[in-house]
MARLUMTOR-683975 format. One record per atom (N, C-alpha, C, CB): residue in one letter; x, y, z; atom name. Coordinates in nm, 4 decimals, padded with zeros to 6 digits. Glycine has a CB too. Layout:
BEGIN
 aa     east    north       up at
  A        X        Y        Z CA
...
This chain:
BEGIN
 aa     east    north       up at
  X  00.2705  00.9835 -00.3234  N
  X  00.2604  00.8454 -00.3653 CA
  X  00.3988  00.7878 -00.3932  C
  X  00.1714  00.8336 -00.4887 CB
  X  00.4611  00.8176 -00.4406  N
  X  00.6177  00.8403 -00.4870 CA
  X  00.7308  00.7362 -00.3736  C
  X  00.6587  01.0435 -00.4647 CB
  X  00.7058  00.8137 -00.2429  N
  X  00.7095  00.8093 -00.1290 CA
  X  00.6821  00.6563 -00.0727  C
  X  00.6262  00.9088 -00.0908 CB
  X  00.5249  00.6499 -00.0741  N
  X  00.5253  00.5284 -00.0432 CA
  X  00.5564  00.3984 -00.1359  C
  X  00.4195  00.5240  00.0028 CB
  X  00.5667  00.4305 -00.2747  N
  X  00.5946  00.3349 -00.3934 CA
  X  00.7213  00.2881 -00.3263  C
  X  00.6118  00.4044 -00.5601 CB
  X  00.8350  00.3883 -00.2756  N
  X  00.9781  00.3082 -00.2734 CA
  X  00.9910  00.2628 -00.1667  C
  X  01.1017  00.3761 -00.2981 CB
  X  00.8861  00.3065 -00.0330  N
  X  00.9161  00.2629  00.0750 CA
  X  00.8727  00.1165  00.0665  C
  X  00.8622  00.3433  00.1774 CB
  X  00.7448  00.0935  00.0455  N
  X  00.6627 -00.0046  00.0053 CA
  X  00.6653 -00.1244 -00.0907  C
  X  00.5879  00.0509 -00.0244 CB
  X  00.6811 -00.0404 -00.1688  N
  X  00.6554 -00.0989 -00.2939 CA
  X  00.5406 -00.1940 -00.3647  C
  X  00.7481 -00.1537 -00.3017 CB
  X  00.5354 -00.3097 -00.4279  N
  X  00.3957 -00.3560 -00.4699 CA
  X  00.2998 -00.4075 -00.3464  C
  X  00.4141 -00.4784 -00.5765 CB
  X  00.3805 -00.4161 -00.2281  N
  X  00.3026 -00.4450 -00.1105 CA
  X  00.1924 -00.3710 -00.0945  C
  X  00.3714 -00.4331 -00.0003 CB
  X  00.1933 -00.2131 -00.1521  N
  X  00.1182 -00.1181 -00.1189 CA
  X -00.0276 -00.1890 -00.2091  C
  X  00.1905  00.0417 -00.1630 CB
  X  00.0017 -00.2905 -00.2732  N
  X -00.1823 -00.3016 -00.3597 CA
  X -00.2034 -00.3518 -00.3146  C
  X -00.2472 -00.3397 -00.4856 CB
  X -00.3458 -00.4053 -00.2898  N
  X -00.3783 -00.5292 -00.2090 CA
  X -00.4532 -00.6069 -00.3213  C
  X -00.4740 -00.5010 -00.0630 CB
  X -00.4254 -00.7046 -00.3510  N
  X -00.4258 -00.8136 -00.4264 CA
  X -00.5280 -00.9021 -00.3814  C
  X -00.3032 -00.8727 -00.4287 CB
  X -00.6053 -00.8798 -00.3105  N
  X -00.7125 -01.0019 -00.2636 CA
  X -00.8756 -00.9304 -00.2468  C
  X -00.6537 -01.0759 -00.0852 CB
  X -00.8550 -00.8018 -00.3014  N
  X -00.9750 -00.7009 -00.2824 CA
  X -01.0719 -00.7263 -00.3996  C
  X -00.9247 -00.5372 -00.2831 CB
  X -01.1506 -00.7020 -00.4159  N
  X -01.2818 -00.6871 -00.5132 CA
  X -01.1932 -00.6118 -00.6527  C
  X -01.4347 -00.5624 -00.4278 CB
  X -01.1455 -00.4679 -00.6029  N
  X -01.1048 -00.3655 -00.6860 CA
  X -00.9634 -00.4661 -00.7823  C
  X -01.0519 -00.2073 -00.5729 CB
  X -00.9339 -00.5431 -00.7159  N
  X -00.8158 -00.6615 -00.7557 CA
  X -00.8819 -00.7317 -00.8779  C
  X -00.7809 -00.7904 -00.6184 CB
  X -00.9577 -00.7783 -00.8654  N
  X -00.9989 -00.8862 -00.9290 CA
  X -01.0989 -00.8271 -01.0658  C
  X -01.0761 -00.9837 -00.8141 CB
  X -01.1212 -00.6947 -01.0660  N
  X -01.2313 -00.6226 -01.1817 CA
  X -01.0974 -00.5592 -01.2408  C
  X -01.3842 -00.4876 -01.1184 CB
  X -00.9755 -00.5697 -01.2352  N
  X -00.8640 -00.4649 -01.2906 CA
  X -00.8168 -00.5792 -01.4655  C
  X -00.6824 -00.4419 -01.1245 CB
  X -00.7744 -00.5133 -01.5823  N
  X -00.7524 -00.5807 -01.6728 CA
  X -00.6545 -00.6641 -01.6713  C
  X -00.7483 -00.5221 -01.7529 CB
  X -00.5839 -00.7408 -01.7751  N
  X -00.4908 -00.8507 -01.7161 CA
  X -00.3814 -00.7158 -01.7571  C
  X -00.4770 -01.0460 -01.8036 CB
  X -00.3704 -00.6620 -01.8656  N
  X -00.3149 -00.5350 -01.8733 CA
  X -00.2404 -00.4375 -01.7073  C
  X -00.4509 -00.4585 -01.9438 CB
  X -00.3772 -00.4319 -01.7060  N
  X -00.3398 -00.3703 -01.5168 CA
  X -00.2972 -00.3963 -01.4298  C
  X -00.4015 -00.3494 -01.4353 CB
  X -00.3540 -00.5937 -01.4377  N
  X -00.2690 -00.6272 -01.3192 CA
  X -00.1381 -00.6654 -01.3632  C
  X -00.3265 -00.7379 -01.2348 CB
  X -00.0353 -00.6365 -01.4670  N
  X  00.0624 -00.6724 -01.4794 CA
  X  00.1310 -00.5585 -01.5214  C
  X  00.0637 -00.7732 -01.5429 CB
  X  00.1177 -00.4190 -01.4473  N
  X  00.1544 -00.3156 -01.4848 CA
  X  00.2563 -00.2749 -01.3465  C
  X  00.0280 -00.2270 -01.5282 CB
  X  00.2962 -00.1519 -01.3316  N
  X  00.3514 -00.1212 -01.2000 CA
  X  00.2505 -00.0717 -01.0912  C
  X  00.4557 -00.0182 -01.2181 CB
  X  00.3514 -00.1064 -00.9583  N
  X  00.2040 -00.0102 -00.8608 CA
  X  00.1813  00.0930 -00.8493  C
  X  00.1847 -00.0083 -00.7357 CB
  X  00.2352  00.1758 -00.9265  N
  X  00.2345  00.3247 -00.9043 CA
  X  00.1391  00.3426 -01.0325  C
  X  00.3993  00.4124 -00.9052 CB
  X  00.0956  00.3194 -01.1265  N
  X -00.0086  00.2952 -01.2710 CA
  X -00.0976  00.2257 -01.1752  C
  X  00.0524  00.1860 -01.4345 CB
  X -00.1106  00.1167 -01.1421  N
  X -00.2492  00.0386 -01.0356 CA
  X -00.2788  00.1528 -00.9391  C
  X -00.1971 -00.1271 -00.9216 CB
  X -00.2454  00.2095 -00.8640  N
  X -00.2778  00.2907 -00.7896 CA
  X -00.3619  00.4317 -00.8636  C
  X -00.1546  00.3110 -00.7206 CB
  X -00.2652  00.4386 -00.9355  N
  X -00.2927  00.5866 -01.0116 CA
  X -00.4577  00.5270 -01.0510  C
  X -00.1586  00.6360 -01.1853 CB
  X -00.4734  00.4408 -01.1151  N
  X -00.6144  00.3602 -01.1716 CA
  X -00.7176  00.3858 -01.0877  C
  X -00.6076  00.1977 -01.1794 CB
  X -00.6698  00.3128 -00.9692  N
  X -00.7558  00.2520 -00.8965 CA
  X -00.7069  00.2661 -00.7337  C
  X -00.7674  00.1075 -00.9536 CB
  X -00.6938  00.4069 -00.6672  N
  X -00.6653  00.4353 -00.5740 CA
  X -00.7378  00.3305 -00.4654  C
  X -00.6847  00.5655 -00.5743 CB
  X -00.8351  00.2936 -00.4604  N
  X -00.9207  00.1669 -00.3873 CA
  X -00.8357  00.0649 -00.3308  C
  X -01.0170  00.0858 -00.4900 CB
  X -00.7074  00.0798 -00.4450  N
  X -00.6299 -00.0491 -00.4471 CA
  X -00.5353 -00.0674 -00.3199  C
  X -00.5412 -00.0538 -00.5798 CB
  X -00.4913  00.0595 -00.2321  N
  X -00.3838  00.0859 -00.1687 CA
  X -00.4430 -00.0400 -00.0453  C
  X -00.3562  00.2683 -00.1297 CB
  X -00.3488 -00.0774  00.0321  N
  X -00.3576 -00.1342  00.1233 CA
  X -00.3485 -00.0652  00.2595  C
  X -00.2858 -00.2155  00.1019 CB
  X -00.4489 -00.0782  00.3218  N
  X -00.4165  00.0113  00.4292 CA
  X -00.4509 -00.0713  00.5919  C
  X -00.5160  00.1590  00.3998 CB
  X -00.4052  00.0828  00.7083  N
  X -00.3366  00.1878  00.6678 CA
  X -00.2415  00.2174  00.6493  C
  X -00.3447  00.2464  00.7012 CB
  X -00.1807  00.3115  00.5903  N
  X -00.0395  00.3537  00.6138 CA
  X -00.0383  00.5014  00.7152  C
  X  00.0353  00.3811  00.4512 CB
  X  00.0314  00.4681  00.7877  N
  X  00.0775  00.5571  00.9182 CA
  X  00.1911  00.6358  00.8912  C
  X  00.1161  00.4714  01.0448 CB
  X  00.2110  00.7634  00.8768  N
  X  00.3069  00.8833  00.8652 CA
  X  00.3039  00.9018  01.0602  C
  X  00.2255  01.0503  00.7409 CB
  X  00.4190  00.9077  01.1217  N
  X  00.5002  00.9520  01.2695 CA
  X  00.6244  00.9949  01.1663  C
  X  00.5427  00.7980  01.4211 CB
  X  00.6046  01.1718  01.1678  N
  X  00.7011  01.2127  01.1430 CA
  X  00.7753  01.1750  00.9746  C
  X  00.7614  01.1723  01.2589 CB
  X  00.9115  01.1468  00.9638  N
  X  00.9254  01.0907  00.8912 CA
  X  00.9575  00.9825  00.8220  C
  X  00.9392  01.1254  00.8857 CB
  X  00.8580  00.8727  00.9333  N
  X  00.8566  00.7126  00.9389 CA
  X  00.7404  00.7043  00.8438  C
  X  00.8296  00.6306  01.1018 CB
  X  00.7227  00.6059  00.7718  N
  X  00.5851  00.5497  00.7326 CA
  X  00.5950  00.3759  00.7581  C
  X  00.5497  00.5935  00.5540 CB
  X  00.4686  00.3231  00.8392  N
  X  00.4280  00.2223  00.8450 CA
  X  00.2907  00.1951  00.7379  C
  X  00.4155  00.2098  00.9804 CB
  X  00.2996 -00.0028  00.7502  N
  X  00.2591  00.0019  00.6122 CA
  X  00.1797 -00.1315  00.7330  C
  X  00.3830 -00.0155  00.4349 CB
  X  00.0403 -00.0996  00.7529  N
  X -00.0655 -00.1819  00.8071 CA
  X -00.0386 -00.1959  00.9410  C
  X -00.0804 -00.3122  00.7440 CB
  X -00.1599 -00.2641  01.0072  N
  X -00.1161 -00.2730  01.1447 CA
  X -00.0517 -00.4249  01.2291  C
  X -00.2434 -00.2259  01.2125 CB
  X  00.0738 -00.3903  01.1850  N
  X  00.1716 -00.5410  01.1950 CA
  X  00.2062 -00.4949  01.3701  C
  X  00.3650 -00.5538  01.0493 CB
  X  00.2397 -00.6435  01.4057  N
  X  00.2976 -00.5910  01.5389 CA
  X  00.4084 -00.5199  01.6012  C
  X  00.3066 -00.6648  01.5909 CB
  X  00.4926 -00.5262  01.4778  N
  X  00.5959 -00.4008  01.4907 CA
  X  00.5506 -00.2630  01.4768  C
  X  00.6995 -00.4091  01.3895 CB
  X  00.4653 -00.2273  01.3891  N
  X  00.4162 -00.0793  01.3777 CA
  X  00.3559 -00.0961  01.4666  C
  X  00.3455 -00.0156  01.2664 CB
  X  00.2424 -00.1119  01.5478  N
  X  00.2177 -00.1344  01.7157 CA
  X  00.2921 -00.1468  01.8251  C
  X  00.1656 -00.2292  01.7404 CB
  X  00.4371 -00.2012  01.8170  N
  X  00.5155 -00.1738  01.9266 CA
  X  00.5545 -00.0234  01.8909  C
  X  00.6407 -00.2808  01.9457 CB
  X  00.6225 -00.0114  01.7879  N
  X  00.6740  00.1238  01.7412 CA
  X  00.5903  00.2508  01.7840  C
  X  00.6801  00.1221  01.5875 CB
  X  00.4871  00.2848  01.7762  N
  X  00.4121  00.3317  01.7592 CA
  X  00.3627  00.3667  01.9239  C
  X  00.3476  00.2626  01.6623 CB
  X  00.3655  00.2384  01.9946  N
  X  00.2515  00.2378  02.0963 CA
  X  00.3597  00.2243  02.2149  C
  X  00.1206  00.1019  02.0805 CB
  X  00.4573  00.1427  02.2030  N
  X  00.5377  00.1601  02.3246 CA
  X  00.6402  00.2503  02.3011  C
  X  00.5942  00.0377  02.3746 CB
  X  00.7217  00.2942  02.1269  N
  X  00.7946  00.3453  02.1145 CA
  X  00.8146  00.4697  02.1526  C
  X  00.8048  00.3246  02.0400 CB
């Protein structure tokens, strides 16, 4: 998790989910690595490990990368 916290960072929660909106005001104003720890539901996905790349959803760069790279 560690890992993706610094690659990522708060990008990794997804903020528009169900699991978003039931979290305390406490929670949601905590770090993402505590939101996660909570409420693993929360991660945004996917995240893609190639090696020792990580992509973070399926943007059209992680699709070129990935698919033509």
């Amino acid at each position: 998790m560690a890992i993706l916290i610094a690659e990522f960072g708060d990008q990794l929660v997804g903020r528009k989910t169900n699991e978003w909106r039931t979290l305390s005001d406490w929670l949601k104003h905590s770090e993402a690595e505590e939101q996660l720890t909570a409420k693993p539901k929360l991660m945004t996905r996917p995240v893609i490990r190639d090696g020792d790349t990580y992509y973070f959803c399926w943007y059209a760069a992680t699709q070129e990368a990935l698919l033509l790279g």
